[in-house]
N, C-alpha and C positions, 0 to 999 in steps of 0.2 A: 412339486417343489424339490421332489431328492435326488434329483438328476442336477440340480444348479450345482452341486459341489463339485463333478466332472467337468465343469467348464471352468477353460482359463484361457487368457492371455497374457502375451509379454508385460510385462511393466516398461514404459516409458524409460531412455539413459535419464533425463531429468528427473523423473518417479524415482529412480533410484538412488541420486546422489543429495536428493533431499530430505532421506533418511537411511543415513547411514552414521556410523562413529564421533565420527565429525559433526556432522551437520544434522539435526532433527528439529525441521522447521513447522510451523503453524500458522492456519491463516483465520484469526478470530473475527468474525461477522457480530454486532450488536445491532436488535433491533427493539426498540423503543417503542410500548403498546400505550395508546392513549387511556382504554380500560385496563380494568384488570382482566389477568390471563384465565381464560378458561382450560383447564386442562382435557376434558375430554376432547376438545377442540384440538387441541395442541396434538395430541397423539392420532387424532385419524389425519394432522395433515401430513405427518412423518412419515406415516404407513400408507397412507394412498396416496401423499402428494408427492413427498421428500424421498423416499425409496426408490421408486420407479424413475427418477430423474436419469440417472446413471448408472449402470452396472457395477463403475466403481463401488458408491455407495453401499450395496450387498454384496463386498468381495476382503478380503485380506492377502497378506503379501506372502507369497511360499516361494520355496526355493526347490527347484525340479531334479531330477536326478543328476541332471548335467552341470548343474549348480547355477540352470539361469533363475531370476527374478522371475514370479506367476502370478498376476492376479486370479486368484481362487474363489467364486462364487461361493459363498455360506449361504445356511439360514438368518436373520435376523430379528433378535424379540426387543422390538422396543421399551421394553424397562430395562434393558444392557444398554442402552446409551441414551437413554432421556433421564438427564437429573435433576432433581427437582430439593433444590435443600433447606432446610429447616433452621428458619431464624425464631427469636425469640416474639410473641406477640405484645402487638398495642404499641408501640413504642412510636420515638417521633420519627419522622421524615429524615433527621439528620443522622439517628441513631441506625438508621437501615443504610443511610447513604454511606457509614459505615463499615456495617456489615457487610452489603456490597463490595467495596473496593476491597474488603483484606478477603474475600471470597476468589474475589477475580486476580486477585496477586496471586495468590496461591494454585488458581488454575492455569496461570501461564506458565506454570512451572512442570505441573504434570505431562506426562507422555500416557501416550493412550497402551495400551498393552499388545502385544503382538500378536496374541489368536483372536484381537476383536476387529471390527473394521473400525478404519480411522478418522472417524469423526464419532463427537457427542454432542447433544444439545442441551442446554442448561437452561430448564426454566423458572427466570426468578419473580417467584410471584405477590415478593412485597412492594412494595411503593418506595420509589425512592424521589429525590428532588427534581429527577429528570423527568421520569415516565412511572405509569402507574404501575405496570410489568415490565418484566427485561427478558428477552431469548438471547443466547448467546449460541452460538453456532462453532465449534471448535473443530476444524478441520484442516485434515496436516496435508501440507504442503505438497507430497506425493499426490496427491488426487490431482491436485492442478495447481495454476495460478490464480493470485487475483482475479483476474478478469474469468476464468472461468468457474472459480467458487461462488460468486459474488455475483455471476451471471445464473449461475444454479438458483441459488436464494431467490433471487428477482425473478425468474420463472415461478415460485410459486404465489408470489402476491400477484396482486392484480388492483387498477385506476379505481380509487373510492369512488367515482364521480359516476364513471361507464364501463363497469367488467368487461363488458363486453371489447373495449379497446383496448388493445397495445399501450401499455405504457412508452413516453416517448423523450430523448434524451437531448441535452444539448447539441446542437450542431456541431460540428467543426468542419472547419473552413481546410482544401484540399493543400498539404504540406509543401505542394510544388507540381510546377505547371512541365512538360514537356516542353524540351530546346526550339527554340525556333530556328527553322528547316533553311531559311535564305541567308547568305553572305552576312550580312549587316546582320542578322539577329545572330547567326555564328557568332561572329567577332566579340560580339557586346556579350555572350552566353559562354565564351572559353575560358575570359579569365574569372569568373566565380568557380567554373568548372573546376579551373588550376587550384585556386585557392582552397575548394573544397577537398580535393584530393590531397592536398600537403597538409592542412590542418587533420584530416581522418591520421591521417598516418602519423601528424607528431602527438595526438591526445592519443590514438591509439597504443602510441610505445611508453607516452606515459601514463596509462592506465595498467599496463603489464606493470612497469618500474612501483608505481603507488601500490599495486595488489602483491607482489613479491619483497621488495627491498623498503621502500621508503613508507614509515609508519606517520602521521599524525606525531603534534607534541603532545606531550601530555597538559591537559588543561581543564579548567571546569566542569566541561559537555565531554571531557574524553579522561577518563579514569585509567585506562591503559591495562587495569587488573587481567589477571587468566582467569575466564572463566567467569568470565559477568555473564554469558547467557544462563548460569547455572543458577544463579543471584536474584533474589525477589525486584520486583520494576512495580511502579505504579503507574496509573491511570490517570490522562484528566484530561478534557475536551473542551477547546472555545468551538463557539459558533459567532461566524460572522455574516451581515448580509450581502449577497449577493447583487442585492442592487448598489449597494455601496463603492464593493469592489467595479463593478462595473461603472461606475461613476469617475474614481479612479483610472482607470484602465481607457475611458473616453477622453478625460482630460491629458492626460500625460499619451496619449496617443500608442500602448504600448498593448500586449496582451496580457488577457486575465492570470496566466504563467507567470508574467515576467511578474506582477502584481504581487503577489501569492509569495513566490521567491524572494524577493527583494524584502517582505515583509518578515518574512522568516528569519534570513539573516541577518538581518538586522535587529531584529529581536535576542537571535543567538549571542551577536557582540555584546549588545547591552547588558546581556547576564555574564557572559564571560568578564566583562569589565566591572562589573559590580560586586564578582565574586572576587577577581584579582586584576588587578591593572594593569599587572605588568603582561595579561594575558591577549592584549589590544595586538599586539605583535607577531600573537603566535599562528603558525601555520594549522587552518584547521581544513577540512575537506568535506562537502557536502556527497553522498553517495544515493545518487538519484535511480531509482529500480525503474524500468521503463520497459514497456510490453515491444514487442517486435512485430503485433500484428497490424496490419496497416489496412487500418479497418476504422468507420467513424462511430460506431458505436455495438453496442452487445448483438451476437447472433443468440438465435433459440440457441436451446442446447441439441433438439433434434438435428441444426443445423450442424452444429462443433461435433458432434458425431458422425457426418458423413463423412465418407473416404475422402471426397476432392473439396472440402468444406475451403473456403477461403481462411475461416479463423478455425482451427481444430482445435478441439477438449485438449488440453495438458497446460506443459508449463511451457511458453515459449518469452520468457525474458532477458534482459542484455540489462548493463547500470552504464553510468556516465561518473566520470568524476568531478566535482565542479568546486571549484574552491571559494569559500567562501568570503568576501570580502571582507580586508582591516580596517578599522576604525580611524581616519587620519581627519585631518583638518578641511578636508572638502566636504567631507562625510558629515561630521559635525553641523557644520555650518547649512549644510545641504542634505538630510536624509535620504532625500529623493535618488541620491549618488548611486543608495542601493537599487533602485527598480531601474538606473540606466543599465547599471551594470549588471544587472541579471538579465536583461533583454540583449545585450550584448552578447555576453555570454550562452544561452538559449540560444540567439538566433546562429551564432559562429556554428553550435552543435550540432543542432537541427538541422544543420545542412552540409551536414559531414558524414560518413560511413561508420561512424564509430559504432555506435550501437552494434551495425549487421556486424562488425569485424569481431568485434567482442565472445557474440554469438558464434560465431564459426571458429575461436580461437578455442570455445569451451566443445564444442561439437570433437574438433581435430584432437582435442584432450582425451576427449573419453575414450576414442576409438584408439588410441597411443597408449591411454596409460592408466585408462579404468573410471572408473564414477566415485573412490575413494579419493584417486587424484582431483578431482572436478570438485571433489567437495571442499577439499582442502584450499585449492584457489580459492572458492567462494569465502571461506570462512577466512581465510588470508586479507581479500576484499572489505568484508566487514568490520575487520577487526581494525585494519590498517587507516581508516575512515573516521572521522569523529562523529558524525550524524548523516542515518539512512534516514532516503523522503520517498513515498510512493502517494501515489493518487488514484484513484478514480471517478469514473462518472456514474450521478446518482441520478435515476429519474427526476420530472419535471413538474409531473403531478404526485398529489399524496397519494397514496397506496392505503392500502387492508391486505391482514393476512386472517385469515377464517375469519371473519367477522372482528379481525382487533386491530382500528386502525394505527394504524405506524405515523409514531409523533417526532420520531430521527432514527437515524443508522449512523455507523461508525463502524469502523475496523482497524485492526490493528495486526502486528505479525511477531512472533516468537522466534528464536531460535539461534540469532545472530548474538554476536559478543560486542556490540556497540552499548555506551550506556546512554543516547538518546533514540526514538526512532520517532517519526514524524509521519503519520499518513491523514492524506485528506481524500475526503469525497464529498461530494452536493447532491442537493437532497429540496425541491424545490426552489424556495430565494434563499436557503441555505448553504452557505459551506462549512462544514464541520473539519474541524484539525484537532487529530490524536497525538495527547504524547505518551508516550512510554517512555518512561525513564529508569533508571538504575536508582532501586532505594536506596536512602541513605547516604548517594554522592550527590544524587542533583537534586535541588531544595527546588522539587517541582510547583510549589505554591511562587516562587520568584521568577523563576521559569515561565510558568504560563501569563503572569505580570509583564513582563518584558516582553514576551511576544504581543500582546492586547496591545501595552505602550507601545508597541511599534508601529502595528497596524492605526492607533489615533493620529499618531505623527506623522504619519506620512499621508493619512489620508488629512489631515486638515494643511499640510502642504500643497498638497495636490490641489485641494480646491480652490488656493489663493494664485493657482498660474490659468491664466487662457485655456479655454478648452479649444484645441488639438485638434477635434474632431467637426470644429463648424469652419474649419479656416479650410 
């Protein structure tokens, strides 16, 4: 093992510009034990399971003679990153649930130190309301993406039901079919083509305009302050079900997205209106993170490691900017105004270049003007936005990790200066929505009220129109 220190690699431009000056981002992973945690358990799956995933994992970031970025192969001793903290015993379920949250505020604050590698895992092994233990998984942003932090983690569980099987994910249905090749499908395939090319090009100049000049008002969900990512956030998590939402989503004939979206903003207005009224007006902007790989669901990681992998290990992300809709007198009268107009919305996107453009604008950056520059945009982005939303997909079956079955997951992300952020993932007939919010501005107890009211609203709407889906 003391030859691993002579090995290195480049750092990735995105590895780079996600921790620097500017920008030092985190992608926290929570996994919910139905038991309590065994710890001897916990540390051989670190050491024989979680270690060997990646190289990453046993390396830190050096700067070489020449002054490029190196991943540097260390030793690693699992009690330098496995923490295990000490609450008071006996106490109630509510008094840890507690404990917990001002534990985990205070770790979304911390940065990991520069000669360790950058990830810790925190295992909490009281009881709280949720789950009987908690793993927290804290890994910065430089390793990867969502999708491939989160595709790490899920390599190490495996199907309660058959170890032996593949855990196995939502479908999704193909984003778009190849032109058809004769006349007549020509004609009828040119003008979406037209359409699609003018719309990339005008969301795309105003997504430059939104990330540089044009900020957000200031409003309920946007504090506007310097230096909120510096600022303590809290935690709090609905779960909804998945057959419900899809119930919805059959009725109103839309997809489980437009669903999801519509329910969210519409949630947002409701607090924004609650908090001020006159806040029904104001211009606010949703900043949706969206992966670039066009892929339907997780590769191994043996896979994202290979040279020609379809999905490669790192960060390959692009955002959308999408504005949220105001509160007027159709909306009122009609909830539902929100899931047209987020299926509207979605679909104009989705079928636009923006995303790739986005991507290639941050590429063309780096290679111009450095990875401080890239970070700057990003944190431009974030800041100039009222609420970031990311998602992912959660397996289908329940899972075990060393023998401690997983009763939910959740994740969440650090590092931006937004004071709401929003991520979902699913997780059986679950879908789970994180908020992180900015303490002290957003009275996340009305917050997370107003998103629930939203999702009842619209779902007891939904059920009193025709279903959609037998016509």
């Amino acid at each position: 093992m003391d030859n691993l220190e002579d090995v290195t690699e480049p750092v990735s431009p995105s590895g780079r510009y996600f921790n620097t000056s500017v920008l030092c981002a985190y992608v926290f992973g929570f996994l919910e034990s139905e038991v309590p945690i065994d710890l001897s358990q916990a540390k051989y799956l670190f050491e024989d399971v979680f270690l060997p995933i990646n190289p990453r994992f046993s390396s830190i970031m050096v700067r070489d003679e020449e002054g490029e970025m190196k991943w540097k192969r260390v030793k690693v001793n699992a009690e330098d990153h496995i923490k295990v903290p000490i609450f008071p015993q006996n106490e109630s379920l509510e008094s840890y649930d507690q404990y917990f949250d001002e534990y985990v505020s205070n770790l979304l604050l911390e940065r990991t130190e520069e000669n360790k590698t950058l990830w810790e895992i925190h295992v909490i092994k009281y009881p709280t309301s949720n789950a009987a233990g908690t793993l927290i998984f804290k890994l910065h942003h430089a390793l990867g993406d969502g999708y491939s932090l989160v595709g790490a983690l899920l390599s190490c569980l495996q199907r309660a039901d058959d170890p032996s099987l593949p855990l196995s994910f939502p479908s999704r249905k193909p984003s778009a079919e190849s032109p058809p090749s004769n006349k007549k499908g020509f004609f009828r395939w040119f003008p979406s083509t037209f359409f699609s090319f003018f719309n990339s090009i005008s969301d795309f100049g105003w997504s430059i305009i939104k990330s540089s000049i044009i900020e957000d008002d200031k409003t309920p969900i946007r504090s506007g302050e310097d230096g909120v990512e510096l600022k303590p956030s809290v935690i709090s998590n609905i779960s909804f079900s998945l057959d419900q939402i899809k119930k919805i989503k059959s009725n109103l004939g839309v997809t489980i997205n437009d669903v999801i979206t519509g329910v969210i903003f519409y949630g947002i207005r409701l607090y924004m209106e609650e908090i001020d009224n006159k806040a029904r007006t104001a211009n606010s902007t949703g900043l949706v993170m969206l992966s670039t790989r066009n892929i339907a669901s997780y590769q191994s990681v043996e896979d994202m490691m290979k040279p020609n992998s379809k999905s490669p290990w790192g960060n390959h992300i692009s955002f959308l900017h999408v504005p949220i809709p105001k509160i007027n007198k159709a909306t009122l009268s009609n909830p539902l105004e929100f899931v047209w107009k987020a299926q509207k919305m979605i679909k104009r996107k989705r079928n636009s270049f923006t995303v790739f453009l986005i991507e290639w604008l941050l590429d063309m950056e780096l290679k111009l003007r450095g990875h401080e520059a890239v970070a700057k945009h990003i944190y431009g982005t974030l800041r100039n936005s009222s609420v970031v939303i990311s998602n992912l997909i959660g397996p289908v079956e329940p899972m075990v990790l060393a023998n401690h079955p997983v009763k939910g997951l959740y994740f969440t992300m650090t590092g931006g200066p937004e004071s709401i952020n929003i991520a979902l993932i699913s997780y059986t007939r679950t879908l789970r929505i994180t908020l992180k919010t900015q303490k002290g501005f957003i009275d996340e107890k009305k917050f997370k009220f107003c998103i629930v009211n939203a999702f009842e609203v619209i779902s007891k709407a939904a059920m009193e129109i025709p279903n959609k889906s037998k016509g």
